[in-house]
N, C-alpha and C positions, 0 to 999 in steps of 0.2 A: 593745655589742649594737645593733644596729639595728632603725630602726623599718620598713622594708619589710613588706609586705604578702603577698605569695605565698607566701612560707613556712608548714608550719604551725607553726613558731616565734613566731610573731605575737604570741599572747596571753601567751607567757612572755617579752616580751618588754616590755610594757607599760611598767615600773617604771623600763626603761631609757629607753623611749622618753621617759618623763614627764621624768626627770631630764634628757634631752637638749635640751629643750626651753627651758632655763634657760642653754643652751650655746650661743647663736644664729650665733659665731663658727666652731664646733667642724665638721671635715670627717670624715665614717664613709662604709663601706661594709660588704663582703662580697666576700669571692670564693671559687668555685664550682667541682668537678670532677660531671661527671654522666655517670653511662654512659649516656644519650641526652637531648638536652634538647629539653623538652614545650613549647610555647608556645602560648596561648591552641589548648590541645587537640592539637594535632597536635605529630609529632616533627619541630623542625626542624632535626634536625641526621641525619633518615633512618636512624633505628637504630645511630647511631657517637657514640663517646663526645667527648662535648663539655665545652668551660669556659668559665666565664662571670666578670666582676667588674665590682662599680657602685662608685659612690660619689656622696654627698649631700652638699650644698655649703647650710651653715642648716638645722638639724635644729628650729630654733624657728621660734615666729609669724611671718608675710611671707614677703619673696622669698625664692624657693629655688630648687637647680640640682641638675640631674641626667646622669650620664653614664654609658653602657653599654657595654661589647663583649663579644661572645658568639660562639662558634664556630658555625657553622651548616653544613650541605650540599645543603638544595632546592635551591638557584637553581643549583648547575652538573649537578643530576638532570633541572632542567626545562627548563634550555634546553642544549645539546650543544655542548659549544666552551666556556663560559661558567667566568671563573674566579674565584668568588667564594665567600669562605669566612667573612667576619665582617660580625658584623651588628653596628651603632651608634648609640646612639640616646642623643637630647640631650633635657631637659626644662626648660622656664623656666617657674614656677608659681607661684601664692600658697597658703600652706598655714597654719591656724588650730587653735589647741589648745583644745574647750572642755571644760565640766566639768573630770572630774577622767581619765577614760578617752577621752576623743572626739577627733576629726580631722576635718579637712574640708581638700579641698586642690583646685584646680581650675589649669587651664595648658593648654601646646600640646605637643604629642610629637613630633618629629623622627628618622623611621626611618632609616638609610640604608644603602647594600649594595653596600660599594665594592668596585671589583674590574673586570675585563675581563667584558664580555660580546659574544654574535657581533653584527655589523650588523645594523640596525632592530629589536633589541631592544628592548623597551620597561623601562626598570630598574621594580625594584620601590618605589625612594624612596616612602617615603609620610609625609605630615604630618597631626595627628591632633588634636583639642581633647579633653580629660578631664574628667572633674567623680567629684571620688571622698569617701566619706565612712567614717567607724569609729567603731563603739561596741563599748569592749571588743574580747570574741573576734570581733564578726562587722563585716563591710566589704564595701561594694559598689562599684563603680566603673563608667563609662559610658564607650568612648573613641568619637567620632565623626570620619569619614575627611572630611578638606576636601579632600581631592584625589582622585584615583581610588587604589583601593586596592590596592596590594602587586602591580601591573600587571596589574590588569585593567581592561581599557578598559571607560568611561560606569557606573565604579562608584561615582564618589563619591556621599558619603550613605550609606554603609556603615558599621554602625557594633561593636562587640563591648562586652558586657554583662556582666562581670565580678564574682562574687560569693563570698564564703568565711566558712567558718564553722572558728573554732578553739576545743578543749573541751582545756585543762591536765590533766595526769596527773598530780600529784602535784609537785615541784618542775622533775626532769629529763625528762617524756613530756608530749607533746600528739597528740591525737588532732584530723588536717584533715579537713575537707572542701568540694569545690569545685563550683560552676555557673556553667558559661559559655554566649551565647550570640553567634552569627555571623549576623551577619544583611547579606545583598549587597544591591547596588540593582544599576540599570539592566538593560541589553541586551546581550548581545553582537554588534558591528557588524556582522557579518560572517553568520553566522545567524540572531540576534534571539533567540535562545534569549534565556529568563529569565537574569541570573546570579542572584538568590534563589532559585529554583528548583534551578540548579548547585550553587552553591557556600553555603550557608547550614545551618548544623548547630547542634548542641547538646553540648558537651562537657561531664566531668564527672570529678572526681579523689574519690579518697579517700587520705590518708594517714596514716604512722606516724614523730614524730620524735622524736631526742633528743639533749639539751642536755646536754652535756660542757664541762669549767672549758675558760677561756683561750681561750671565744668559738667553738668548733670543737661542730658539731653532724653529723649522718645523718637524712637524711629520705628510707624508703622510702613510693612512691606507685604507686597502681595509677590508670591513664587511661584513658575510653574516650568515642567521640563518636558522632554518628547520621551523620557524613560519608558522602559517597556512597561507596563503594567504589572502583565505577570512575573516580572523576576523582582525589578523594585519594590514590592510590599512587603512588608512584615507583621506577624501576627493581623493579617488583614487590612493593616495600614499602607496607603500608597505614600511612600516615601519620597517619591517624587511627581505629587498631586498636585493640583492648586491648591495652595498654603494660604493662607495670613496670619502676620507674627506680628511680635512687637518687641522693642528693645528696649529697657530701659538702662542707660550710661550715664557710669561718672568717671570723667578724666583725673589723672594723676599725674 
């Protein structure tokens, strides 16, 4: 079972996490089929079924590593020509066990979004600093943009605010819930417009999961966010609309 955090698996998840913790050698993950995958609020894989698999390198105290890829579809919705379908993201971090339920873990996040895109695109790469912490069911998390954000220009200082609450249902149900916050910096060069005034919302999940033998779980989740309308859609789709998704997982 793993100890990741976005799931609302999380808090039946604890026992496992504590026992891994004594495993400092020990490599876990997860992997994912999602009929649309939700990310910090928005769909970014544009209302098409997407999958996902990580995995966590030192599940105990000190250094740890992390590694992502996920299917995604903005980037070839928003720029025309553009062929990029997975997203990849590396983590190097220190991560600490206290008490008997807690975590603390702080590090640098490395996004990346390989693939063809048209001339003088600007890619989306972005690298990120964290500082995240858990008690029990609930965890907060803070990531801050050191570079310009997910390619928008004089964004850096961008940061997203990361919060969840999970309540067990008896041994195989948990009931999630989720608050996020997006918050842009700068200007756009070009107009001056705000980008916090653009691009800055509030997202917000609720879910329903369950925990099946031999690591395999279903998590349905309803999303929705204060996104603008008109900048968040693509190809017509509101991307950060009212969503309902589904997850299906199996831990590793």
């Amino acid at each position: 079972m793993r100890c990741f955090t976005h799931s609302a698996l999380a808090a039946l998840s604890l026992f496992s996490c504590a026992a891994a913790a004594d495993e400092p050698n020990y490599v876990y993950g997860y992997a994912q089929l999602m009929s649309e995958y939700i990310g910090r609020g928005l769909s970014q894989s544009v209302g098409q079924v997407s999958a996902q698999v990580e995995a966590d390198a030192n599940p105990g105290d000190g250094l740890y590593g992390n590694l992502s890829a996920v299917h995604i579809g903005w980037i070839d919705k928003l720029y025309p020509g553009a062929s990029v379908h997975v997203e990849v993201d590396g983590v190097l971090g220190w991560r600490e066990y206290f008490a008997h339920d807690g975590e603390v873990k702080f590090g640098l996040l490395q996004l990346q979004f390989p693939g063809s895109y048209p001339a003088h695109t600007k890619k989306p790469d972005t690298t990120e600093a964290f500082g995240y912490v858990r008690w029990k069911g609930v965890s907060a998390r803070l990531n801050y943009d050191l570079t310009d954000s997910f390619g928008t220009a004089d964004s850096r200082g961008a940061w997203y605010f990361d919060s969840n609450a999970t309540l067990p249902l008896g041994k195989d149900w948990a009931l999630g819930a989720h608050f996020g916050r997006k918050q842009s910096r700068g200007h756009d060069p070009v107009t001056g417009a705000s980008n916090a005034r653009q691009f800055s919302y509030n997202d917000y999940k609720v879910s329903l999961a369950r925990l099946f033998e031999h690591g395999y779980s279903m998590t349905v989740q309803y999303s929705w966010t204060t996104a603008d309308p008109d900048i968040y859609a693509l190809s017509g789709y509101r991307v950060g609309g009212n969503i309902v998704s589904t997850v299906l997982e199996k831990d590793f």
